[in-house]
C-alpha positions in Angstrom: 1.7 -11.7 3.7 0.4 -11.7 0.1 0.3 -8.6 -2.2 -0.3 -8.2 -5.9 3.3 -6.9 -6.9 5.3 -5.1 -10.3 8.3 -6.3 -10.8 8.6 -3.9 -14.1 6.5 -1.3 -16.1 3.7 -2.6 -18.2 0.7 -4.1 -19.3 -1.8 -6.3 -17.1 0.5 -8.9 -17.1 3.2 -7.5 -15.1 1.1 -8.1 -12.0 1.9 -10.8 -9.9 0.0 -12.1 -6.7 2.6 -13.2 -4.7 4.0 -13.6 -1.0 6.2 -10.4 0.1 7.3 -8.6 3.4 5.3 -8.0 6.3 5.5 -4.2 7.0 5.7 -2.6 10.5 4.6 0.3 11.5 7.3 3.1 12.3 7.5 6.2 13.7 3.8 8.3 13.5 2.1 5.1 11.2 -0.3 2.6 11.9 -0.4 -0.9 9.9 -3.5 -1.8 9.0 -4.8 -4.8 8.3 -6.7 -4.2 4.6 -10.1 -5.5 4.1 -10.8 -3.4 0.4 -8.5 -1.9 -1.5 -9.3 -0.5 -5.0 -7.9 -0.5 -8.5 -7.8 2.9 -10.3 -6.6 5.0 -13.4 -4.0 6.2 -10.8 -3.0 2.3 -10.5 -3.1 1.8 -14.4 -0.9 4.6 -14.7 1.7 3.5 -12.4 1.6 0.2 -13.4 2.2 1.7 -17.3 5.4 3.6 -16.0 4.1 6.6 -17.0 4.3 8.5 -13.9 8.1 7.6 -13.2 8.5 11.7 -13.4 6.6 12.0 -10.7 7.2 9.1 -8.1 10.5 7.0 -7.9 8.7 3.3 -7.1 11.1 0.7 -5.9 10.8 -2.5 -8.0 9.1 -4.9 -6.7 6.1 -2.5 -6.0 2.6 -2.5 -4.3 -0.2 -0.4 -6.2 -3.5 0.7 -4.4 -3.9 4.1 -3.4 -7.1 3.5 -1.4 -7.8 0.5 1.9 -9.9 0.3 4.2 -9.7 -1.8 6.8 -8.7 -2.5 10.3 -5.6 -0.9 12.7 -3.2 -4.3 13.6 0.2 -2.3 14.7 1.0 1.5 16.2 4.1 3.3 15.6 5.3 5.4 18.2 3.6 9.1 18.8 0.1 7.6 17.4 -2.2 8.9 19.6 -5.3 9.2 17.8 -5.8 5.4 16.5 -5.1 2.0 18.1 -5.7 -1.4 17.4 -8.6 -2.8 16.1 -10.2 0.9 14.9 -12.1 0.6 11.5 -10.3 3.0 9.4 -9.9 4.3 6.0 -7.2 6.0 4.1 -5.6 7.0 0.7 -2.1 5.7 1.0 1.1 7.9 -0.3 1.5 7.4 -3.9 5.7 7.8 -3.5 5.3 4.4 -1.0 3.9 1.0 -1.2 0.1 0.6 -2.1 -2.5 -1.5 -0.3 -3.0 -3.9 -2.8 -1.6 -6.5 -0.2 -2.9 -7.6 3.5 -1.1 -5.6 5.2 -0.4 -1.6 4.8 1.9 0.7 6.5 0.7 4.2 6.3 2.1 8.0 8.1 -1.6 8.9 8.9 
């Protein structure tokens, strides 16, 4: 799959479209297929390193903190989504974003 990726703290530049892993969807998550994500002061932030007090992002990380987009993959105990449901979501800030085609997301 292809996500825009840090692979350290910093400007614009630091971001890097590139292939990465596929994520699947674990206990109590969905995966869903993104179809918008957005860029936000949240994102610029985290990108900057300046909320490394708050969150502990594994390098290489995905930003986005909002998708939309389409269920592909259920976890076990989902109940209330299944494939192919529209959805929308903010993602967890302390995981992987949905600036990539795929997200993985405890809903």
């Amino acid at each position: 799959m292809k996500a825009v990726r840090i692979h350290a703290y910093g400007g614009p530049e630091v971001l890097t479209y590139e292939d990465a892993p596929r994520p699947t969807a674990g206990d109590g998550e969905v995966l869903i297929r993104v179809h918008a994500t957005t860029v936000n002061g949240f994102d610029s932030a985290a990108r900057a390193g300046y909320l490394t007090g708050y969150f502990t992002y594994i390098l290489p990380a995905i930003l986005g903190l909002d998708v939309s987009g389409v269920v592909e993959e259920v976890g076990s105990g989902v109940t209330s989504f299944a494939p192919g449901d529209a959805v929308f979501a903010r993602a967890d800030p302390a995981r992987n974003g949905a600036c990539r085609v795929y997200y993985g997301s405890g809903l």
